[in-house]
C-alpha positions in Angstrom: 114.6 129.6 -27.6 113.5 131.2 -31.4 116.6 129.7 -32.4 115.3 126.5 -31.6 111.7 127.1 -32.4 113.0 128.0 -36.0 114.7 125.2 -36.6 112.0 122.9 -35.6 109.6 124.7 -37.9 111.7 124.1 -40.8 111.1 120.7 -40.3 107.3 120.4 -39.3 104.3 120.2 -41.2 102.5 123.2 -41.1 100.0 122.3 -38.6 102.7 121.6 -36.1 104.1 124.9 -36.7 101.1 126.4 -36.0 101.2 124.5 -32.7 104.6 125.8 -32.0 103.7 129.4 -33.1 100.3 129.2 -30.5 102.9 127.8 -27.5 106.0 130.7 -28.4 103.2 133.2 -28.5 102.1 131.7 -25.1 105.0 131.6 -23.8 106.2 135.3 -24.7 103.0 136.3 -23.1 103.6 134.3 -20.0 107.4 135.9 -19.8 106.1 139.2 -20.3 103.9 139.0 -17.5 106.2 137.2 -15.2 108.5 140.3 -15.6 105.3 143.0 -15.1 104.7 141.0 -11.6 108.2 140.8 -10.3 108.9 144.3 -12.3 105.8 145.6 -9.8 107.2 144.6 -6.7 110.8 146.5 -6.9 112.7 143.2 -8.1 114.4 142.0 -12.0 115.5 138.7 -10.8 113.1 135.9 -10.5 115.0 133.8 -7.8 116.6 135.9 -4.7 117.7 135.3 -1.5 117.7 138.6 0.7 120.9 139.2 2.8 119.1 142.3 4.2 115.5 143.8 4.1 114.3 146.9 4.6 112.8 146.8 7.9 115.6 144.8 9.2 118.1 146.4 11.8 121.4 144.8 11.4 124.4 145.3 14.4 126.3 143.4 11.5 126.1 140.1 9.4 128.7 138.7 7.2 129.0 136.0 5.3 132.2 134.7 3.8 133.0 133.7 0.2 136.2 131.6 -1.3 138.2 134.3 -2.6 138.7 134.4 -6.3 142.0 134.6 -8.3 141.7 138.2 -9.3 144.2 139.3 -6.6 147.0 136.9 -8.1 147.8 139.6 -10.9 148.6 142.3 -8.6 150.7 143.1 -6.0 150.4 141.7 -3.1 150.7 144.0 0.8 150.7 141.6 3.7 148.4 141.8 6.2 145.9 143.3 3.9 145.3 142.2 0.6 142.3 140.0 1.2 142.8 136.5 2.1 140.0 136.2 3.4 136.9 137.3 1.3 133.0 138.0 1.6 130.7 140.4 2.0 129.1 142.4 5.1 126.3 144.4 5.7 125.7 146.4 9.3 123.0 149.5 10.4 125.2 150.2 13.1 128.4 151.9 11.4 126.3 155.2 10.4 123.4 156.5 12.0 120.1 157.3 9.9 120.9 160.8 11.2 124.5 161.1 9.8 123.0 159.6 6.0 120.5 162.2 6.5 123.3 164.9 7.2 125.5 163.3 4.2 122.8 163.2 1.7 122.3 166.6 2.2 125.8 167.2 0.8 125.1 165.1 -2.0 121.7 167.2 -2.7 123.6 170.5 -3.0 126.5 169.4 -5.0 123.8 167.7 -7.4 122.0 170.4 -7.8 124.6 172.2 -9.2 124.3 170.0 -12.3 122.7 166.5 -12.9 122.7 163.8 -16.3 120.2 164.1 -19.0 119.6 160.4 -18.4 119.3 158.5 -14.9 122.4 158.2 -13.5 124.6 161.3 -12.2 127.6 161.4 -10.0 129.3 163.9 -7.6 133.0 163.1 -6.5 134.4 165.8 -4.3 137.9 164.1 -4.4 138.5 164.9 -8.6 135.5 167.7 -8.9 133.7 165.2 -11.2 130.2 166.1 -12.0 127.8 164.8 -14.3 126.0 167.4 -16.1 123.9 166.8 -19.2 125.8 164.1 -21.4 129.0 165.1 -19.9 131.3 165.8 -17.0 132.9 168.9 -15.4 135.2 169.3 -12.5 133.0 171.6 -10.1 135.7 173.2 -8.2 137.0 174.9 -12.0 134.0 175.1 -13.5 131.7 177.1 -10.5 135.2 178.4 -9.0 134.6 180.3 -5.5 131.0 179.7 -5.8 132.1 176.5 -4.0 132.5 178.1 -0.5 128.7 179.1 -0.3 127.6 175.9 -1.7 129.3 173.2 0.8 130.5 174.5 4.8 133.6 173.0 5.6 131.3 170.7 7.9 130.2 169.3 5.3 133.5 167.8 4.4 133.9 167.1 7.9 131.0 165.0 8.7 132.7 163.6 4.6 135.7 162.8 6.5 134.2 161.1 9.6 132.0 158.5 7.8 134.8 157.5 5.2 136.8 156.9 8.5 133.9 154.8 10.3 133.1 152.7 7.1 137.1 152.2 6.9 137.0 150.7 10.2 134.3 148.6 10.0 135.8 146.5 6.8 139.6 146.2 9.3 137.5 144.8 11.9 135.0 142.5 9.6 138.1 141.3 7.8 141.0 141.4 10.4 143.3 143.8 9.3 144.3 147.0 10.6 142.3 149.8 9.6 145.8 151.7 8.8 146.9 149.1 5.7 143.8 150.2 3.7 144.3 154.0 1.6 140.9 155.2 0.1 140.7 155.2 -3.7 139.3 156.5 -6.5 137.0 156.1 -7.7 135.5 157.1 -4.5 131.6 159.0 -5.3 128.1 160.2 -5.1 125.5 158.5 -6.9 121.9 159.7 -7.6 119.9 157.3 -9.6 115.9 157.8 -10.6 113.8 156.3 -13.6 114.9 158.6 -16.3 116.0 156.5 -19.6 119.4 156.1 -20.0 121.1 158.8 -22.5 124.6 157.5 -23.1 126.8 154.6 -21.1 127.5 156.3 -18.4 123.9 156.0 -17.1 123.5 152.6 -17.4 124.6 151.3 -14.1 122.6 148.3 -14.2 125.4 145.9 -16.4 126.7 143.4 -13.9 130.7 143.9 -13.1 133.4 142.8 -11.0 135.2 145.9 -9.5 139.1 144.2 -9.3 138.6 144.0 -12.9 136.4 147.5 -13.8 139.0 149.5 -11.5 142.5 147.6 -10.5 143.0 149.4 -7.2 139.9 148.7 -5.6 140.5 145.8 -2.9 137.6 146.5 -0.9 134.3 147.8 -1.9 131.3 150.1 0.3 128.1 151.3 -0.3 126.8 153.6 2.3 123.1 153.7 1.4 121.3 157.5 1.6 117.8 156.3 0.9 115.4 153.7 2.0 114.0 151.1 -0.3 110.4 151.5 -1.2 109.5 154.5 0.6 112.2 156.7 -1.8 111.9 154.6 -4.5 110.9 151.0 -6.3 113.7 149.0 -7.9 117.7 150.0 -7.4 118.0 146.8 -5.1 122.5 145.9 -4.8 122.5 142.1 -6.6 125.6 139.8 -5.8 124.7 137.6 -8.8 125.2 133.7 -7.8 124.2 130.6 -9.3 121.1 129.4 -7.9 119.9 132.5 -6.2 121.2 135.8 -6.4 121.6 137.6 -3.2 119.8 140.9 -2.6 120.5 143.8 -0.1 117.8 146.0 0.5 118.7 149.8 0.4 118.2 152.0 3.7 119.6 155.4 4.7 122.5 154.9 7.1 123.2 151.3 5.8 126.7 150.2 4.8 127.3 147.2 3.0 131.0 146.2 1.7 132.7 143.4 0.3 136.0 142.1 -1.3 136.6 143.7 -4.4 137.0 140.2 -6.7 135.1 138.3 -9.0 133.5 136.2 -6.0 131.3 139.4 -5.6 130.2 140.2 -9.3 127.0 142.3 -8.5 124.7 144.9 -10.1 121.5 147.0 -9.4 118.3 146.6 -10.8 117.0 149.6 -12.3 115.1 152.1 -10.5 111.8 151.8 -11.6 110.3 155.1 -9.6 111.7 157.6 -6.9 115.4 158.3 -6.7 118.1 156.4 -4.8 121.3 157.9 -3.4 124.6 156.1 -2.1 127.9 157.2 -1.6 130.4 154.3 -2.8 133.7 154.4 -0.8 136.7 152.1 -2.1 139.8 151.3 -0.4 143.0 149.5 -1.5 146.0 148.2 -0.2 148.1 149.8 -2.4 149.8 153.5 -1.0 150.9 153.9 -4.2 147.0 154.2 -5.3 145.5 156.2 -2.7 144.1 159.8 -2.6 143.3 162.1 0.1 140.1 163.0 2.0 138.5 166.0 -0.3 139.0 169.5 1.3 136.9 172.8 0.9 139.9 174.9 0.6 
């Protein structure tokens, strides 16, 4: 748009260009307040369709997507690499009292460390931490400290969701729950308002995760937090032409999807409050799996 109003200026006498200068002014003004309103209500994106609200209690919905050609450059495993593609969403894989339970595993492990800017991670499969502007593996760097921080129900009750999210993608996509191996990266997340400090905090930057991680086939979010009573913004965006479709965070909530570019997606910023999710990625390849994290 100033490319264009620049151009016509060149060519205008000046009283036209003031005209132009009063309607970019305007028009600045307007934008900025059309992105105070929506920016007030939780929401970046002026056009949405909600898949999921808050207050909603979903046995499951699914809705299914042409799959994209992202698949075609690796190797294919029959009878699970997706053929058929799209995204799900259910409240009735994890109960609100097991996210409460699993959050609480996510709080201690945080607390051990935290970024300087918005974004931090805990993955209890590599040790990754995010402390300050960096990363450590927990399990070197606090050493035996580790047995009085997490019990080994902890990585239990771990273990146990993993599995339930695991078979809820085999049964929404009809494969067996066997063909899929969990993969890294596999992770925590705690997100608030705190300005970014380097890239590893800005989370919001739309991706596709085929392409950002090669292994992923199958993508989950198990949600830890509810949407506007926890916190304002950090809605999940699968970003379509048209409308963009929303889900609405809430603790025990498990949305997943093929891992291709017919799902690229984001998440608004969080605005205020802090949001926690455990992402939990599977693939069809043995070759890239990894094991359920243990205490000992």
């Amino acid at each position: 748009i100033n490319d264009l109003i620049s151009t016509k200026s060149i060519r205008a006498p000046r009283d036209v260009r003031k005209k132009w200068l009063r309607v970019a002014v305007l028009g600045s003004c307007t934008a900025l307040a059309a992105c105070l309103f929506w920016g007030s209500l939780g929401g970046d994106d002026g056009i949405t369709e909600v898949l999921a609200h808050r207050s909603e209690i979903l046995p499951g919905r699914f809705i299914e997507v042409p799959c994209s050609e992202d698949y075609d450059s690796h190797r294919r495993f029959e009878g699970c690499s997706p053929r058929k593609c799209g995204r799900g969403i259910s409240d009735a894989v994890i109960t609100r009292d097991e996210a409460r339970r699993i959050r609480s595993v996510a709080e201690k492990g945080l607390s051990l460390g935290g970024s300087d800017g918005g974004a931090s991670i805990l993955d209890l499969h590599s040790g990754a931490l995010s402390v300050g502007k960096h990363f450590v593996n927990l399990y070197r760097y606090f050493g035996d400290k580790i047995q009085t921080i997490f019990s080994e129900e902890d990585f239990q009750l771990y273990r146990d969701v993993r599995q339930k999210v695991q078979l809820a993608i085999a049964q929404a996509f009809g494969i067996s729950a066997s063909s899929l191996h969990l993969t890294k990266p596999t992770f925590f997340s705690r997100i608030n308002s705190t300005e970014a400090r380097t890239a590893h905090d800005e989370y919001w930057h739309a991706h596709v995760d085929k392409v950002t991680y090669g292994s992923f086939d199958y993508t989950s979010l198990l949600y830890l937090s509810d949407y506007l009573d926890d916190f304002g913004g950090g809605r999940f965006v699968f970003m379509e032409e048209g409308a963009n479709k929303t889900v609405e965070p809430r603790a025990g909530r498990v949305s997943f999807f093929t891992s291709g570019s017919e799902n690229l997606h984001r998440v608004e910023k969080v605005h205020w409050g802090t949001r926690y999710a455990i992402t939990i990625a599977f693939t069809c390849n043995p070759d890239h799996g990894i094991s359920d994290p243990t205490l000992t």
